[in-house]
C-alpha positions in Angstrom: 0.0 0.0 0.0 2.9 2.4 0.8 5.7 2.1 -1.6 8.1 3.6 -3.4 7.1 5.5 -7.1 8.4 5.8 -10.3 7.8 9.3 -10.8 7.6 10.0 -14.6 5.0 7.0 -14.6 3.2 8.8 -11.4 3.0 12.2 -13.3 2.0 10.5 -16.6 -0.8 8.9 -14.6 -2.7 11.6 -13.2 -3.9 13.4 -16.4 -4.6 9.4 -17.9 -8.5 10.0 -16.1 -9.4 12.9 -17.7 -8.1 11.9 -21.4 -10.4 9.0 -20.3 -13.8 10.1 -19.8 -13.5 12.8 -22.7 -15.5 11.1 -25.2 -18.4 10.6 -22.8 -18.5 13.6 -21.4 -19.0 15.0 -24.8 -22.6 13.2 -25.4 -23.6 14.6 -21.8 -22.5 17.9 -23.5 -24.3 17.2 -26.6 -27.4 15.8 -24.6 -27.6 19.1 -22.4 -27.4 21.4 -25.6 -30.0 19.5 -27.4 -32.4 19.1 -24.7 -31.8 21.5 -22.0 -33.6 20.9 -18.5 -35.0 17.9 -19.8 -31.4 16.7 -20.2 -30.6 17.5 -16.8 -33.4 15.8 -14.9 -33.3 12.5 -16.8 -28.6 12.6 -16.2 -29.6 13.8 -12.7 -32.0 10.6 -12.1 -29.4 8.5 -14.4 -26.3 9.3 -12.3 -27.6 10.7 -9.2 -30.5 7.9 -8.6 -32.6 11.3 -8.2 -35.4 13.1 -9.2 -34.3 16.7 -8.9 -37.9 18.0 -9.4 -37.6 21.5 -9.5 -34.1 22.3 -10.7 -33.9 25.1 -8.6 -33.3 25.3 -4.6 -36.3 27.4 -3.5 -35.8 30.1 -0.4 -37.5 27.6 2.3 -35.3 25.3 1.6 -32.4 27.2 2.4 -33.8 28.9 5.2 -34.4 24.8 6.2 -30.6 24.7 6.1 -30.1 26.7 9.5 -32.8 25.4 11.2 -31.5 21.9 11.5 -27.8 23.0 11.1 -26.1 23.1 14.8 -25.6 26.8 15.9 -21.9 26.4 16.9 -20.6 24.9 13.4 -23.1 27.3 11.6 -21.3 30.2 13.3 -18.0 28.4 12.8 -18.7 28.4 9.1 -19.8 32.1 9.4 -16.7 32.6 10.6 -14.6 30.9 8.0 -15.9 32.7 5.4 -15.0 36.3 7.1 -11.7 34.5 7.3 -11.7 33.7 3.3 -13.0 37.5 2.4 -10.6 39.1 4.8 -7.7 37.1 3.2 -9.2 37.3 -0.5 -9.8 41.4 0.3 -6.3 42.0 0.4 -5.5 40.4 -3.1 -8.2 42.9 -4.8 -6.7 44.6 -7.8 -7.7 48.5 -8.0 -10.7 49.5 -9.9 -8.4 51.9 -12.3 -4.9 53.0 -11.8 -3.4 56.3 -14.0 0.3 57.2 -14.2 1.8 59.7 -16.2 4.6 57.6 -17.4 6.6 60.8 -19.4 4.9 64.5 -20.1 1.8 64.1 -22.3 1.4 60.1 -22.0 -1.2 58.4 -18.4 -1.0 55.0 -19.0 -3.2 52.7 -16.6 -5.4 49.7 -15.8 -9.2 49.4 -15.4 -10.1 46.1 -13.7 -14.1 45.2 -14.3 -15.4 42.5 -12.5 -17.2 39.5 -14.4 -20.7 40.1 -13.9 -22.3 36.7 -13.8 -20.6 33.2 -12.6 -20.8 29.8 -12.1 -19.6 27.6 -9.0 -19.3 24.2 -8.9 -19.6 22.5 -5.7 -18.8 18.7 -5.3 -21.7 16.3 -3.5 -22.2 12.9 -2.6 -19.2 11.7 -0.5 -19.2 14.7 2.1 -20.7 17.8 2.7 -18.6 20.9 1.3 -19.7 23.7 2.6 -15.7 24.8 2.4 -15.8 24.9 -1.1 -19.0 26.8 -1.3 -17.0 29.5 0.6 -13.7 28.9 -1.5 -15.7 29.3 -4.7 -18.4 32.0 -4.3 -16.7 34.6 -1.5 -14.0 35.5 -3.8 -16.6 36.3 -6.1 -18.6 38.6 -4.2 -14.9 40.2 -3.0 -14.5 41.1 -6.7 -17.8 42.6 -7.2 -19.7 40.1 -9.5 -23.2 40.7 -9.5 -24.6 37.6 -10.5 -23.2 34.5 -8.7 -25.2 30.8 -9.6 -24.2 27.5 -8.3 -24.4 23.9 -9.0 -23.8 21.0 -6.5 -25.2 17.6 -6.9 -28.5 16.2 -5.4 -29.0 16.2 -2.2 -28.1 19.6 -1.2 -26.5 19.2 2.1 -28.0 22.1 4.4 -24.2 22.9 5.1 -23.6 23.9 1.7 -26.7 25.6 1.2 -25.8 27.5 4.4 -22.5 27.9 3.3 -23.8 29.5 -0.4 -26.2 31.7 1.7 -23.1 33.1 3.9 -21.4 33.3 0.3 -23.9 35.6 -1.0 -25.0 32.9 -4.0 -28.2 34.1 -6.0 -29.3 31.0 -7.2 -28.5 27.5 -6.0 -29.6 24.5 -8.8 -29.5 20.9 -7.4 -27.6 19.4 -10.5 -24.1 17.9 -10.5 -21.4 15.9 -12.9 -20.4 17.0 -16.6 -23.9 18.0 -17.2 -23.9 20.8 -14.9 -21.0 22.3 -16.4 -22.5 22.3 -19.5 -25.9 24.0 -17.8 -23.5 26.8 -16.6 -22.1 26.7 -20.1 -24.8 26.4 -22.5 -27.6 27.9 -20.7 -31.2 26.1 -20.4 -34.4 26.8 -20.3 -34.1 27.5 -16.4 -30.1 28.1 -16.1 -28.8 31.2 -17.8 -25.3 30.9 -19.5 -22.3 32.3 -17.2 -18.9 34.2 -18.2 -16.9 31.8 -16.2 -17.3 28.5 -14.3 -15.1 27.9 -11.3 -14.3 25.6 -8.4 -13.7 21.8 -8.2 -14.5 17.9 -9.2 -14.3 14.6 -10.3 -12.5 13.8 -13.4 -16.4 14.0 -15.9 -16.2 17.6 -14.0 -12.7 18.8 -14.7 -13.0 17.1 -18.6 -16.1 19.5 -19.3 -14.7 22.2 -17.6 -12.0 22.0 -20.5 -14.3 21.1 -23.4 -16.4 23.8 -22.7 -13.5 26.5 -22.6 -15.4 28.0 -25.8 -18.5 29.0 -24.0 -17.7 30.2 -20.8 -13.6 30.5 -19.0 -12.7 28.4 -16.3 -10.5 28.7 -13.7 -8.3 25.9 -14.1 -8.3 22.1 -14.5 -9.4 21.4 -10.6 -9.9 17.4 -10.6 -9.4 15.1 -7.0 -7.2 16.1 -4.6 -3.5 15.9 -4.1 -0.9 16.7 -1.5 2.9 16.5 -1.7 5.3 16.3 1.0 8.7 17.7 1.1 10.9 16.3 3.8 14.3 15.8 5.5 15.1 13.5 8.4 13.7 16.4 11.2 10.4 16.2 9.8 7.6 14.2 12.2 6.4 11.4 10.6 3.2 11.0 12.5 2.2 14.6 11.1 3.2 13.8 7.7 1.1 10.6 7.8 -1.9 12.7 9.7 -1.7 15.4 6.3 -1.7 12.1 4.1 -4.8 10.5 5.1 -6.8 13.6 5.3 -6.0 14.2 1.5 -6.5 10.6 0.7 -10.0 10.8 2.2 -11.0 13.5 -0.4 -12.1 10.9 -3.1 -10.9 7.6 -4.1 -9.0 9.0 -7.0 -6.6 11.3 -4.5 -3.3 11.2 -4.4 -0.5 11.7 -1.9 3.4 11.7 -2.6 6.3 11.9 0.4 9.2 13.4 -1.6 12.2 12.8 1.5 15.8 12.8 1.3 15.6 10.4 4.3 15.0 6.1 3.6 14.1 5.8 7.1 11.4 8.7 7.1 9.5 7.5 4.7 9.2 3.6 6.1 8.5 5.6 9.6 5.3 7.5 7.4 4.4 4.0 6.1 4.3 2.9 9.9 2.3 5.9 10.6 0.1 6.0 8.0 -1.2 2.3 8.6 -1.8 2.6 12.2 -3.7 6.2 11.3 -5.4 4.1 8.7 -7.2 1.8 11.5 -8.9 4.8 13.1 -9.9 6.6 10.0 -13.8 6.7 9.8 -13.6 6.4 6.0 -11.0 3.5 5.2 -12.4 2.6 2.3 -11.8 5.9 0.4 -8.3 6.5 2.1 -7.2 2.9 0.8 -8.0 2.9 -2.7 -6.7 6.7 -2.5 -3.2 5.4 -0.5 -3.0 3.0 -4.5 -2.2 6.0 -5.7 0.2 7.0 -3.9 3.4 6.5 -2.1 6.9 8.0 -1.7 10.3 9.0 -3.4 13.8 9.1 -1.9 16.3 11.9 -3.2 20.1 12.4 -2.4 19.7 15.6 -1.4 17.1 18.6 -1.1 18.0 20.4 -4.4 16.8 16.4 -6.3 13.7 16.8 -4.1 12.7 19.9 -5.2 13.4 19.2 -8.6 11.4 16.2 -8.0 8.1 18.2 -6.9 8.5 20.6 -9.1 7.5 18.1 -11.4 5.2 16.5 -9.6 3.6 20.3 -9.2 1.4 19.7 -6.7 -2.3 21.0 -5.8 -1.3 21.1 -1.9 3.0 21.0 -1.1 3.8 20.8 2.6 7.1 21.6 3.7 8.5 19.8 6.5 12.2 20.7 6.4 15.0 21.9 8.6 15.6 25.6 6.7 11.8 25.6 5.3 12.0 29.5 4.0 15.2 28.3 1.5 13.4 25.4 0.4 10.2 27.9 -0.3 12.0 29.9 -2.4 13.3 27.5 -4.5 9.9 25.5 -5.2 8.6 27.0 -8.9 5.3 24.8 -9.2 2.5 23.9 -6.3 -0.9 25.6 -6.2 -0.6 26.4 -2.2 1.9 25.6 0.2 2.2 25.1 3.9 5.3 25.8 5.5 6.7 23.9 8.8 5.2 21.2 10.8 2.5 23.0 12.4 0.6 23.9 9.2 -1.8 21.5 8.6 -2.5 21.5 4.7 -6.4 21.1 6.4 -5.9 24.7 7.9 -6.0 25.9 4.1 -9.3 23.6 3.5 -11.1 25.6 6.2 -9.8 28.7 8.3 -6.6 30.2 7.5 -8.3 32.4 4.6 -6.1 31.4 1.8 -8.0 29.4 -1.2 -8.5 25.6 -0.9 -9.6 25.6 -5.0 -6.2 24.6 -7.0 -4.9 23.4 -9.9 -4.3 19.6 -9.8 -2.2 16.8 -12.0 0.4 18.9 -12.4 -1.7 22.2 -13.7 0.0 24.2 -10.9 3.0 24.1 -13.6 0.8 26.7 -15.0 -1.9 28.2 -13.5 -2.4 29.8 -10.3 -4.8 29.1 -7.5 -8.2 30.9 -7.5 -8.5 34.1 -6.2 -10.2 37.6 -6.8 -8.3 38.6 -9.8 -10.1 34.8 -11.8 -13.6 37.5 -11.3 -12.4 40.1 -12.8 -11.0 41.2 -16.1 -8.7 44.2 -17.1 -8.5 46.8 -19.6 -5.2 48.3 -20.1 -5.7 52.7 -20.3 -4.1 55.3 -22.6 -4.5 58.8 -22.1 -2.1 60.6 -24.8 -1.8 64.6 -25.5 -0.3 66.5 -28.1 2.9 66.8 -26.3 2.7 62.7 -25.6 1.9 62.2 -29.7 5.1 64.3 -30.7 7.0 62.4 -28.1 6.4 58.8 -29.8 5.0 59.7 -33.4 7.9 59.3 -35.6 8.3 55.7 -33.6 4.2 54.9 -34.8 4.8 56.8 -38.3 8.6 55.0 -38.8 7.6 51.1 -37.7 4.1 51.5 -39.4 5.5 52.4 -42.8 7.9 50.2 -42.3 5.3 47.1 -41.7 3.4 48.9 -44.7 0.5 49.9 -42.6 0.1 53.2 -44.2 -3.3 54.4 -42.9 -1.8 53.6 -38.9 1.5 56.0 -39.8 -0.7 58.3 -41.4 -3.9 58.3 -38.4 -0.4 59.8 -35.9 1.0 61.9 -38.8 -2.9 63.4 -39.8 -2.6 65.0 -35.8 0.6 66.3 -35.5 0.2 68.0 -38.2 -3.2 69.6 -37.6 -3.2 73.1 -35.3 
């Protein structure tokens, strides 16, 4: 169960599920463009084992949601999402920005924020209220107007308190490929977003890609991942602990212990069996722990080269100088530095984003944040002074590329009174 990997084959492996299920998740695609709601119920009761009825959440049934919702974790999770806004506010580009760069010439940025989006929010294994608030407060930080969400049937009352907290507008109890393409497509109840964030199975994360054409996503978001970076301080009971709470995640989760210590990692596979027979979901955690396993490096400079190609959604660094070995790392969607940073803290409370690029995406993209809402138009503000400044550059390079009428809309003004 814990073993050593071959790497390459490791990394090949975790984009192999989503080149999978492309073909599929194409008819779903094709079934929701063609029939719309009607789709939707009949892959809902197909997949789901559900009658959705009304596609919509209605307001009683969210206002259900506190009622039977305990009043300390409903306070808790109103807490978490202050947590995620207060952390998310201080990434929040300017509205505009103006600078006169040289006499004549402001040059600047206008940041717009999408105005209607899509969230996904996993179902069926666990409730994720988390994700509601990862996917949605962000959202409302950057000023989008309209925010909708999918999550599959049944709505847990913790995510539809969660969405409520978010500030979602409308919550539709439909999940899998086929709720992307609702976002996507539009049907006759679900209006068509800008942008569809936040994230899911392997059927999810293949639509999310298909479907770039209609509406941007935020990244490639498919089950969960953790590395682990580690020397022989590290504490092999914690490093087990941050395993199995990734491996839980979804049986398709993945967890690699990247140490330039032999003995560390046989002391995590200790760990992470004795861990394994008080874990309330075993099941999950050990078809998860087939997917993973650990890698033994000569020295830290191999291990890092070694995650960086792993490029992991969640990289904890459990190492004797962590802050050199931070600055080195190039690829990881989030990282947790020193033994005392659970990788769960990011899942829940510390305000950072728990939404990240998996199988090796972090090479890439960036976690989500405020700036995946918004969208920027870059500002020019030139005078006459400015024009005479930089027209002979236009007027020179435009003839030059035998654009006439571009030399000659800069020539036409300087030489008018």
């Amino acid at each position: 169960m814990w073993k050593a990997l071959d790497i390459e084959e490791w990394v090949v492996g975790r984009r192999s599920g989503i080149e999978a299920v492309k073909s599929r998740v194409q008819e779903i695609i094709e079934q929701v463009r063609r029939d719309g709601d009607q789709a939707l119920v009949e892959l809902t009761k197909q997949f789901d084992g559900i009658d959705p009825g009304d596609l919509r959440v209605p307001e009683e049934e969210i206002e259900q949601a506190y009622e039977v919702t305990d009043v300390r974790v409903a306070e808790n999770i109103i807490e978490a999402g202050a947590r995620i806004s207060r952390f998310h506010e201080l990434s929040k580009p300017r509205g505009m920005w103006l600078e006169e760069t040289e006499p004549g010439i402001v040059l600047g940025v206008k940041t717009t924020p999408l105005a209607r989006i899509g969230c996904y929010v996993p179902g069926g294994r666990a409730a994720y209220s988390s994700t509601a608030l990862m996917t949605a407060v962000p959202a409302k930080v950057a000023g989008v107007r309209q925010i909708c969400c999918c999550t599959p049937p049944p709505v847990n009352p913790l995510t539809l308190l969660a969405l409520d907290v978010a500030g979602v507008d409308e919550i539709y109890r439909v999940g899998g490929a086929q709720a992307i393409a609702a976002m996507a497509l539009g049907t006759g109840t679900i209006d068509p977003v800008q942008k569809i964030v936040g994230p899911g199975n392997v059927y999810v994360t293949a639509a999310k890609m298909l479907l770039r054409d209609y509406a941007e996503i935020d990244f490639p978001a498919g089950p969960s991942e953790i590395g682990i970076l580690a020397d022989e301080t590290a504490n092999p009971t914690f490093i087990a602990a941050d395993i199995l709470a990734q491996a839980e995640h979804d049986p398709d989760a993945a967890c690699i212990l990247v140490t330039t210590n032999a003995a560390l990692a046989d002391r995590v596979g200790v760990e992470v069996a004795r861990l394994l027979a008080e874990t309330p979901r075993k099941e999950i955690v050990k078809t998860a722990l087939e997917n993973s396993g650990f890698v033994v490096t000569t020295d830290i400079d191999s291990a890092v080269l070694v995650m960086d190609l792993v490029a992991p959604e969640h990289l904890s660094l459990q190492v004797a100088d962590p802050l050199s070995v931070l600055n080195a790392v190039q690829n990881a969607g989030s990282i947790f530095v020193g033994p005392y940073t659970a990788v769960a803290c990011g899942d829940y409370a510390s305000g950072t984003n728990h939404v990240l690029p998996t199988a090796g995406y972090a090479r890439v993209y960036s976690g989500l944040d405020v700036g995946h809402f918004c969208k920027r138009s870059t500002v020019q503000m030139i005078s006459r002074e400015g024009l005479c400044a930089i027209g002979d550059i236009v007027d020179t390079v435009a003839t030059a590329e035998g654009l006439h009428a571009h030399a000659r809309s800069v020539r036409i003004r300087r030489e008018t009174d």
